[in-house]
MARMIMAR-928895 format. One record per atom (N, C-alpha, C): x, y, z; residue in three letters. Coordinates in steps of 0.05 Angstrom, whole numbers, plus 5000, padded with zeros to 4 digits. Example, Ala and Ser with C-alpha at 12.3 -4.5 7.8 and 13.67 -1.06 7.14 Angstrom:
+------+------+------+-----+
:   xx :   yy :   zz : res :
+------+------+------+-----+
: 5264 : 4886 : 5156 : ALA :
: 5246 : 4910 : 5156 : ALA :
: 5264 : 4934 : 5156 : ALA :
: 5257 : 4955 : 5142 : SER :
: 5273 : 4979 : 5143 : SER :
: 5258 : 5001 : 5157 : SER :
+------+------+------+-----+
//
This chain:
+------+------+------+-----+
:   xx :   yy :   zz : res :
+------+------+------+-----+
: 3766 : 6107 : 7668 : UNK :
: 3769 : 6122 : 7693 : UNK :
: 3793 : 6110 : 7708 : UNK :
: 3812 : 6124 : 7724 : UNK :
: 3836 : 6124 : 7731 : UNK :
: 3827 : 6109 : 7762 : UNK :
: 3838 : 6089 : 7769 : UNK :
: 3834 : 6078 : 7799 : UNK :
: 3834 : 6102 : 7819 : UNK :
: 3811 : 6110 : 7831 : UNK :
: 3811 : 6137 : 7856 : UNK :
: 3810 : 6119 : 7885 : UNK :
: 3827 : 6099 : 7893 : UNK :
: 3831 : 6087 : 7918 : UNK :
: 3848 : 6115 : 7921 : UNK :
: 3843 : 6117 : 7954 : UNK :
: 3851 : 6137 : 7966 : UNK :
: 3867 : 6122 : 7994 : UNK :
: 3883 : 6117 : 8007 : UNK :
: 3893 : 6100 : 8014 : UNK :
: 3891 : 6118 : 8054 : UNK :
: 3877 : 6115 : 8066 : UNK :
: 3878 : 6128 : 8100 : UNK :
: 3902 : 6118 : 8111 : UNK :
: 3908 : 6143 : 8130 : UNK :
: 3937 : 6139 : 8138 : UNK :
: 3940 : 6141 : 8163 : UNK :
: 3924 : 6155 : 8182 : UNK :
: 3934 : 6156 : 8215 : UNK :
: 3906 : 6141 : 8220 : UNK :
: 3922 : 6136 : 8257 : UNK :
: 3899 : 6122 : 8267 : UNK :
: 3879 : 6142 : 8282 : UNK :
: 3858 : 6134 : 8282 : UNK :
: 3838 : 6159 : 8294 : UNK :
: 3817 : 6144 : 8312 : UNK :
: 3795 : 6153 : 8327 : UNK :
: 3772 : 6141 : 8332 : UNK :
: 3760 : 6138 : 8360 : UNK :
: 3744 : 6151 : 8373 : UNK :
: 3737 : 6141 : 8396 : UNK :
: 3719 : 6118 : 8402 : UNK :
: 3707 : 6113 : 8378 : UNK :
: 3681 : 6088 : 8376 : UNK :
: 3701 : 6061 : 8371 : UNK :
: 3715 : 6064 : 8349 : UNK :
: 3732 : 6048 : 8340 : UNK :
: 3749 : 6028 : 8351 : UNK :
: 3754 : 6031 : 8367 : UNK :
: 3773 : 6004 : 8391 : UNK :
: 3751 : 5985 : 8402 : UNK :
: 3721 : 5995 : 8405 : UNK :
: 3695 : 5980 : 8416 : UNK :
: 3693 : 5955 : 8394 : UNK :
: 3696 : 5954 : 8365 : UNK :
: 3692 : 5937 : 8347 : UNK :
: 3725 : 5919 : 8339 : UNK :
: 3716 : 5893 : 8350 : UNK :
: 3741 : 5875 : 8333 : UNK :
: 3738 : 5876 : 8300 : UNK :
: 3754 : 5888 : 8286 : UNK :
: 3768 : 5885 : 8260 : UNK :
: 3779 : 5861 : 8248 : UNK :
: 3763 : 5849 : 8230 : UNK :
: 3784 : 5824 : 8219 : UNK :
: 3790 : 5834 : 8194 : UNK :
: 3781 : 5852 : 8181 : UNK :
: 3792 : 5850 : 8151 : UNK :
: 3786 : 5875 : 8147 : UNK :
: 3800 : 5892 : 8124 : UNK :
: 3784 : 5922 : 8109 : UNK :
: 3765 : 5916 : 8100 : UNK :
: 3752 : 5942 : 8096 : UNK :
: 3724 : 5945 : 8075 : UNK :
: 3736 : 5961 : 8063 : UNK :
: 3721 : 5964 : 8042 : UNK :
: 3712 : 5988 : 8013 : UNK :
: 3696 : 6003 : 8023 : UNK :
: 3703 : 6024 : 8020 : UNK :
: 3675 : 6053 : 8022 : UNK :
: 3681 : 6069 : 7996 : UNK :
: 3652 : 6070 : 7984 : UNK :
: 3654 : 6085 : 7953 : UNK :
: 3641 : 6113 : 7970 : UNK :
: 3655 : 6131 : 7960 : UNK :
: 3639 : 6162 : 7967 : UNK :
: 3638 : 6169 : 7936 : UNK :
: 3616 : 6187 : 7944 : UNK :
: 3606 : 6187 : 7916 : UNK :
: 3587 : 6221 : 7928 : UNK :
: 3604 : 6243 : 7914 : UNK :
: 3593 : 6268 : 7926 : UNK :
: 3607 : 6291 : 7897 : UNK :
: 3597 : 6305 : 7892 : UNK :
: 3603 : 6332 : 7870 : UNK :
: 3617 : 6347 : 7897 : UNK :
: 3619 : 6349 : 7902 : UNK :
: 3624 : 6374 : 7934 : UNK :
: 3655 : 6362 : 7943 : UNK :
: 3674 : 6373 : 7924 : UNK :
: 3701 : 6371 : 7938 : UNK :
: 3711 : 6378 : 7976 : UNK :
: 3688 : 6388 : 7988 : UNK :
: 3691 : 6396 : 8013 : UNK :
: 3670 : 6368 : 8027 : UNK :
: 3658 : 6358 : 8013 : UNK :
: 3642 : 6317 : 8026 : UNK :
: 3666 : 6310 : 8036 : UNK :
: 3680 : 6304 : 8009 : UNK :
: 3698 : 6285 : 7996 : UNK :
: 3720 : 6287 : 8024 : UNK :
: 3730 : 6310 : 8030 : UNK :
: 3756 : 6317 : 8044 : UNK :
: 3743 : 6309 : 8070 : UNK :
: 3720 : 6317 : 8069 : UNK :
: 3715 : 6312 : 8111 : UNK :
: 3719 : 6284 : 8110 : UNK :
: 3693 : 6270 : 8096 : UNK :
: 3695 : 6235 : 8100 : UNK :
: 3719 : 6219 : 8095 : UNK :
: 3735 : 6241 : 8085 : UNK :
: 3763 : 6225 : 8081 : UNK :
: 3780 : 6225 : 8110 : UNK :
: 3777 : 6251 : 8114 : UNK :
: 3788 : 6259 : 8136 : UNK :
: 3777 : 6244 : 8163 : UNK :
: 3754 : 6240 : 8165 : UNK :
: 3732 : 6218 : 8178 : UNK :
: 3746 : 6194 : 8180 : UNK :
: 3754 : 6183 : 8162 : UNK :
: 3755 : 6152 : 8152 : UNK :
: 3793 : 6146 : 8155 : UNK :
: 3806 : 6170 : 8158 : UNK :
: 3838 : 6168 : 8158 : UNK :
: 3837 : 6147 : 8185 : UNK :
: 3863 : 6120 : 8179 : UNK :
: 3871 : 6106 : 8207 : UNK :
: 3852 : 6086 : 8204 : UNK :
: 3832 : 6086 : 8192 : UNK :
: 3808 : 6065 : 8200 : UNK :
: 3813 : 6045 : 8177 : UNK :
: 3797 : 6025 : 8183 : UNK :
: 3800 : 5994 : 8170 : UNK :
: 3793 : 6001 : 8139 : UNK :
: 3800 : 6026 : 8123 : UNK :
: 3771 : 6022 : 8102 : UNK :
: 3798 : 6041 : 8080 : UNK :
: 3787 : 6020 : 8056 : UNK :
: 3795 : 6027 : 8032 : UNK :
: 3780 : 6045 : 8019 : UNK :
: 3788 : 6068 : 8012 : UNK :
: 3769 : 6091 : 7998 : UNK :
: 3777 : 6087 : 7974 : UNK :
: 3745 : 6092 : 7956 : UNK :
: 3740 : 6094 : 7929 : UNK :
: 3726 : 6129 : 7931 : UNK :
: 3734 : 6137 : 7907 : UNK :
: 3714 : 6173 : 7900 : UNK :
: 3702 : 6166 : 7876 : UNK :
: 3684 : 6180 : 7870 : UNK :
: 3675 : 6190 : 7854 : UNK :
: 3653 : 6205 : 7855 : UNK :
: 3661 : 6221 : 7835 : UNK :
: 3634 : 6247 : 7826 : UNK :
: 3610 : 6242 : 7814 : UNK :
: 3604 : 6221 : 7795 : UNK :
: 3584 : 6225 : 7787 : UNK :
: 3569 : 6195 : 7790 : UNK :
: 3545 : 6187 : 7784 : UNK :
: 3535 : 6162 : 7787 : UNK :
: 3552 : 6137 : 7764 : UNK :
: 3564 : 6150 : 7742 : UNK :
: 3566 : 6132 : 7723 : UNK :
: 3601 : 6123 : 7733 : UNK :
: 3609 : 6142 : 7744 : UNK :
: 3640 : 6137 : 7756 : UNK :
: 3630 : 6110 : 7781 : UNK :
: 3614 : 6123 : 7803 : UNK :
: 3608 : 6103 : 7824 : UNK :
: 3596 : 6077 : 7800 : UNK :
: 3584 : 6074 : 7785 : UNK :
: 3576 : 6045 : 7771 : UNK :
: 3603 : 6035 : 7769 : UNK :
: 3617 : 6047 : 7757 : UNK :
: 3644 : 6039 : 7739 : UNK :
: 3667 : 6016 : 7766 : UNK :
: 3662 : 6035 : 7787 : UNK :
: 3673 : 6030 : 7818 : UNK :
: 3661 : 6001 : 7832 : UNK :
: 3634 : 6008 : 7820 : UNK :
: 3615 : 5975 : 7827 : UNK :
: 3621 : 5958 : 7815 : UNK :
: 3626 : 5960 : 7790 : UNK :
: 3630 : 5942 : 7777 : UNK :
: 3659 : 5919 : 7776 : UNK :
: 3671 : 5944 : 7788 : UNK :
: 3706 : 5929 : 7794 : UNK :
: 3718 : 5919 : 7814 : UNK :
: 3689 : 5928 : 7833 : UNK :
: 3707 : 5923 : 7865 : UNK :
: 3677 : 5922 : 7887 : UNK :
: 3686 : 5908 : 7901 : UNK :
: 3664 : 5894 : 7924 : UNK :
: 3667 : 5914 : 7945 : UNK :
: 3640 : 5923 : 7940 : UNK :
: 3641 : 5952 : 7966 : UNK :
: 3614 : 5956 : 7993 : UNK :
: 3628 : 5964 : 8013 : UNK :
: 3619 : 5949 : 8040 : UNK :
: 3605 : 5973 : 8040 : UNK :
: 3608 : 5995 : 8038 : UNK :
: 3585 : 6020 : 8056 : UNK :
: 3588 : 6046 : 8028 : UNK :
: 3573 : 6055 : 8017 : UNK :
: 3574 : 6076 : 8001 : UNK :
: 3564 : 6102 : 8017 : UNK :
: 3566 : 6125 : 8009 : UNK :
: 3569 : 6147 : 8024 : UNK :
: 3562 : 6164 : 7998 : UNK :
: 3536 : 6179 : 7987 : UNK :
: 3526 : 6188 : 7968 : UNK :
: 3511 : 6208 : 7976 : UNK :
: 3516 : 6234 : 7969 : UNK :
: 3505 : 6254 : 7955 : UNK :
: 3480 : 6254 : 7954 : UNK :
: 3454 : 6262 : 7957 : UNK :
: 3427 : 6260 : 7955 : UNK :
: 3425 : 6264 : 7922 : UNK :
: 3436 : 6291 : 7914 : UNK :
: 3436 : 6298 : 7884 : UNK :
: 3462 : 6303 : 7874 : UNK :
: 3472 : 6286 : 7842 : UNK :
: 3490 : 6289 : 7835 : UNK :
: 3486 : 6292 : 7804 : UNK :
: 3514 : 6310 : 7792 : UNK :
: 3513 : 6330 : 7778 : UNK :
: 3496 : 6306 : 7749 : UNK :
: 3494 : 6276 : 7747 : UNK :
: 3483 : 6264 : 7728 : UNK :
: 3459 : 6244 : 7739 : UNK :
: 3435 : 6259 : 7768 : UNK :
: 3420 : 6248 : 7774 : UNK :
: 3414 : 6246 : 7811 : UNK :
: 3411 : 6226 : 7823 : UNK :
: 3399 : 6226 : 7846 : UNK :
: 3408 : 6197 : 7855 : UNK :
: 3412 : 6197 : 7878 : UNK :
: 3422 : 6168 : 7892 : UNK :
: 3399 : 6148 : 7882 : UNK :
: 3382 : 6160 : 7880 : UNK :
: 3369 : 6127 : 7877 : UNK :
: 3372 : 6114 : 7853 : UNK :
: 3382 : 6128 : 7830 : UNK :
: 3396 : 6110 : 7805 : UNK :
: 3423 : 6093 : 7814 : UNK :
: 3432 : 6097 : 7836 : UNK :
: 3460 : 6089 : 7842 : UNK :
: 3442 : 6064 : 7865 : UNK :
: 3426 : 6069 : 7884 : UNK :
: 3427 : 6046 : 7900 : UNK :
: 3413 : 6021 : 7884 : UNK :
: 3391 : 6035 : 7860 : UNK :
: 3385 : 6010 : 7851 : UNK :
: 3410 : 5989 : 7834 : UNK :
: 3423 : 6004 : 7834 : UNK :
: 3457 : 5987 : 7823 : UNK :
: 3470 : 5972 : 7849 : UNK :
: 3477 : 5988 : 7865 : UNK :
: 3483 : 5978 : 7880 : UNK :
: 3472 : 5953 : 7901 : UNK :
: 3445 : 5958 : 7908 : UNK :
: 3427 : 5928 : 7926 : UNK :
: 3428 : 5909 : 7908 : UNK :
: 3428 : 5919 : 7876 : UNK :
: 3429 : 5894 : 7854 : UNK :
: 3451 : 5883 : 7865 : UNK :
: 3475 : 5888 : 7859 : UNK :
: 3502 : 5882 : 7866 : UNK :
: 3509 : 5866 : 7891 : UNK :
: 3503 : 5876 : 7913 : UNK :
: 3500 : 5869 : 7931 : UNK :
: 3487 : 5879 : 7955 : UNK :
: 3462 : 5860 : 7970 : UNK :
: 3444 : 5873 : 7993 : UNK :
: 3451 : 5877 : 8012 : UNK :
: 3482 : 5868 : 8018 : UNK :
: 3490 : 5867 : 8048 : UNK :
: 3507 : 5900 : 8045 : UNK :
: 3506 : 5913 : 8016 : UNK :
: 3529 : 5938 : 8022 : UNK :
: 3507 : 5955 : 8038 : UNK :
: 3514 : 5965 : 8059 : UNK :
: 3504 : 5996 : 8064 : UNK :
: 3510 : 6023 : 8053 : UNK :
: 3480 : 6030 : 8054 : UNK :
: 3488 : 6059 : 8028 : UNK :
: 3474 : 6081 : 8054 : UNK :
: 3488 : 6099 : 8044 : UNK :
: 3485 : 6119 : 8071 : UNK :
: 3483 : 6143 : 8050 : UNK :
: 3455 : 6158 : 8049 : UNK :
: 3454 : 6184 : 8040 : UNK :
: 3463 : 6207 : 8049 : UNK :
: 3476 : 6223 : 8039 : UNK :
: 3492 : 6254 : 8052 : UNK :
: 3469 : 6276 : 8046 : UNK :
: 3455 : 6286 : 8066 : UNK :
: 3429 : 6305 : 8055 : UNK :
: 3445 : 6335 : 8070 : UNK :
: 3442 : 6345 : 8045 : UNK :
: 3451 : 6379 : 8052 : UNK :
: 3428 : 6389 : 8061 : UNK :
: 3409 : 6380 : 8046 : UNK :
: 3384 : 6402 : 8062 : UNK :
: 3369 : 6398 : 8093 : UNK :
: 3376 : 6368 : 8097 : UNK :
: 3373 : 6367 : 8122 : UNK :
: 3333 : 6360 : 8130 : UNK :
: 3319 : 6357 : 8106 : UNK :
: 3294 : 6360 : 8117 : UNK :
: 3287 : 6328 : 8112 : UNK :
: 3266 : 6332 : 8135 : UNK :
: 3260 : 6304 : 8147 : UNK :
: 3240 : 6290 : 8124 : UNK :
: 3231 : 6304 : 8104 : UNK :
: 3222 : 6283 : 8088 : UNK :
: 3232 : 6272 : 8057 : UNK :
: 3262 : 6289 : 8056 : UNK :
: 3277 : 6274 : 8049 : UNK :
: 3288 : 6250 : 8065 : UNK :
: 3286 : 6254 : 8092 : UNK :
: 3297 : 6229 : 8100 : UNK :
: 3281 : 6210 : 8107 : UNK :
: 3255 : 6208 : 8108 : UNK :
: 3234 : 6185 : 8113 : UNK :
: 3235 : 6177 : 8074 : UNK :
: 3233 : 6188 : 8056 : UNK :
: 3237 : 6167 : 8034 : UNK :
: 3262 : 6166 : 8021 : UNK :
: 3277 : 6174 : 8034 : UNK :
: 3303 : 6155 : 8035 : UNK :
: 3303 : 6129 : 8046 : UNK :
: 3294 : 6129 : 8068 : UNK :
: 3297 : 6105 : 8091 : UNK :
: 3265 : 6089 : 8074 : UNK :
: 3249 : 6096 : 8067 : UNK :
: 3235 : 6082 : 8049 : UNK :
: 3246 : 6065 : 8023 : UNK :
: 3265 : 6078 : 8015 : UNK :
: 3269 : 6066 : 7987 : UNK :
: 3285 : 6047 : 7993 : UNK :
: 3297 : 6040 : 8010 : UNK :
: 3314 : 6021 : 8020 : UNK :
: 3348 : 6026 : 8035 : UNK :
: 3354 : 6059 : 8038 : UNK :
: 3370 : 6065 : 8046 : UNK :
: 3381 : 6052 : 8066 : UNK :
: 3407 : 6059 : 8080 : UNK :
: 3410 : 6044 : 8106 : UNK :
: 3408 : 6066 : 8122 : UNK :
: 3429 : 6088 : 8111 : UNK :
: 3434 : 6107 : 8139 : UNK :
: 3437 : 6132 : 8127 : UNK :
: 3417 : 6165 : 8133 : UNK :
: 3420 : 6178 : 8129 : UNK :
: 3443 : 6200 : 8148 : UNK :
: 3460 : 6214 : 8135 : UNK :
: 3471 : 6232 : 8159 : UNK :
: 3468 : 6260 : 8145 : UNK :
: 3474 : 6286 : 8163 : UNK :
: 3476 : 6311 : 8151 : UNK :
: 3494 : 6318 : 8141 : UNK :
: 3497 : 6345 : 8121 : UNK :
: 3520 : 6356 : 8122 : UNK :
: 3520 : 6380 : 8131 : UNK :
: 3545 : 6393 : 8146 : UNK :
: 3565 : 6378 : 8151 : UNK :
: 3561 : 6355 : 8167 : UNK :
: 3582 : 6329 : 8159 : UNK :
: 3581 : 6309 : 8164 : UNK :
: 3606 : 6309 : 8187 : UNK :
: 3598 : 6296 : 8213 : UNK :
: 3599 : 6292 : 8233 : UNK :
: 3618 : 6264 : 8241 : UNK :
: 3635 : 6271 : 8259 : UNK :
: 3655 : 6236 : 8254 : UNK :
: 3645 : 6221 : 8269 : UNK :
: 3624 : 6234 : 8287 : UNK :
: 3613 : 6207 : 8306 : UNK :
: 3584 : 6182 : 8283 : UNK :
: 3574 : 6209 : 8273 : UNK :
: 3550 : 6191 : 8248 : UNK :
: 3564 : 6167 : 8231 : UNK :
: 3592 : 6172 : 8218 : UNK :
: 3603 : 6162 : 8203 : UNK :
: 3616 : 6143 : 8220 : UNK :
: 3627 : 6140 : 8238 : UNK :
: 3635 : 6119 : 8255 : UNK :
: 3615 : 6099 : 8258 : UNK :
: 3590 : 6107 : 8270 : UNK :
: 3579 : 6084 : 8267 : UNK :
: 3571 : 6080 : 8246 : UNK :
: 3564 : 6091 : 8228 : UNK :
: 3555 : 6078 : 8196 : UNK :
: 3580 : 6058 : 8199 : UNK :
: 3605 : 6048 : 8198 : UNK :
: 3618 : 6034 : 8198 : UNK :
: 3614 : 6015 : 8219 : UNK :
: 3613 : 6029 : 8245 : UNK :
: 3606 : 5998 : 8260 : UNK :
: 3584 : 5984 : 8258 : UNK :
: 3565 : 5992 : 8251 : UNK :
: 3537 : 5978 : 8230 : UNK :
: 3551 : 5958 : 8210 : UNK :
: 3568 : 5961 : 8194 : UNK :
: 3588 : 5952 : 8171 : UNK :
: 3602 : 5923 : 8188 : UNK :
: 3622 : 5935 : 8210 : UNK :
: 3629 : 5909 : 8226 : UNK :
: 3612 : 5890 : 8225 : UNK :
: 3588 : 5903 : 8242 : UNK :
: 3571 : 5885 : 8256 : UNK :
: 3556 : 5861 : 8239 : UNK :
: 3551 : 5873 : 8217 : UNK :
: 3535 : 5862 : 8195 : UNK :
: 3563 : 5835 : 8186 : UNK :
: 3582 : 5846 : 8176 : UNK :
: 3600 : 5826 : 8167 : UNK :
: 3608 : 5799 : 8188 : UNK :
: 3603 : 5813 : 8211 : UNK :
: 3609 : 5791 : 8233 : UNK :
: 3587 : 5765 : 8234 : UNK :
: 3565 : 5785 : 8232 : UNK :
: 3542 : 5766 : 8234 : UNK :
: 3545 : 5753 : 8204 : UNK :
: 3544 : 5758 : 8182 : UNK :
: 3548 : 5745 : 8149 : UNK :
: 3568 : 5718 : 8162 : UNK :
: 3589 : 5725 : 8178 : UNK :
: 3612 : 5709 : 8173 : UNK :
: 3608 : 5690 : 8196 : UNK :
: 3588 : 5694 : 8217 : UNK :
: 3581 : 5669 : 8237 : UNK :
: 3556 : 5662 : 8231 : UNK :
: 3542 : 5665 : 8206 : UNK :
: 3516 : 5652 : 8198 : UNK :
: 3491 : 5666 : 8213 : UNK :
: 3495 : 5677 : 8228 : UNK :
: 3473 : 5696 : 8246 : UNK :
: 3458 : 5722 : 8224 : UNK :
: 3426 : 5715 : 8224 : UNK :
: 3423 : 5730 : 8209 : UNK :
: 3407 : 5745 : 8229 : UNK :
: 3402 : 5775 : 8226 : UNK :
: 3395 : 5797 : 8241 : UNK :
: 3361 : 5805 : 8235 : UNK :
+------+------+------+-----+
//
């Protein structure tokens, strides 16, 4: 698989100036839905964060496996399975990444066992730049605390 870093280019954000930045993150999106892909990109343009894509779960493994990733952004169902084959990869990997489910259908008990299985943060689609902002400043916050020993 061909490196899909996607590289953000203007600055954007009304939440965004509230959080001190010391370093980028990684955000893996991980969606079949070429119209995810473009908003959260479009979401994420200007901001601190290195984008990874991919379409299917075995592309996002491939992405885990190469690169240390701060917030994933996944699809409820994808065209080779369901997020929860991907988060059990991913909390393996690492427990501090936040994984944020994308639910098209919107019903609330997909989202109570989401947030059961260990999710961090569900949002809808369409996906919204204020949801996705803070899914990132959750991301800050967490790294700040990792990096002054404060555990939450």
């Amino acid at each position: 698989m061909s490196d899909l870093a996607l590289a953000p280019k203007n600055v954007s954000s009304r939440l965004w100036n509230s959080v001190e930045t010391h370093r980028e993150w990684n955000a893996l999106i991980v969606s079949a839905s070429i119209e995810n892909r473009k908003a959260l990109l479009r979401i994420l343009e200007g901001l601190p964060v290195d984008t990874f894509a991919a379409t299917t779960i075995e592309q996002a493994r491939e992405v885990l496996s190469r690169h240390s990733i701060d917030a994933i952004f996944c699809e409820e169902s994808l065209p080779d399975g369901s997020y929860r084959q991907l988060l059990e990869t991913a909390t393996a990997k690492n427990k501090m990444t936040r994984f944020v489910v994308m639910l098209r259908t919107g019903e609330w008990d997909e989202y109570l066992g989401a947030m059961r299985l260990g999710v961090t943060d569900v949002v809808r689609c369409p996906l919204q730049p204020i949801e996705v902002e803070l899914v990132l400043i959750g991301v800050a916050r967490d790294r700040a605390r990792q990096d002054t020993g404060v555990i939450a």
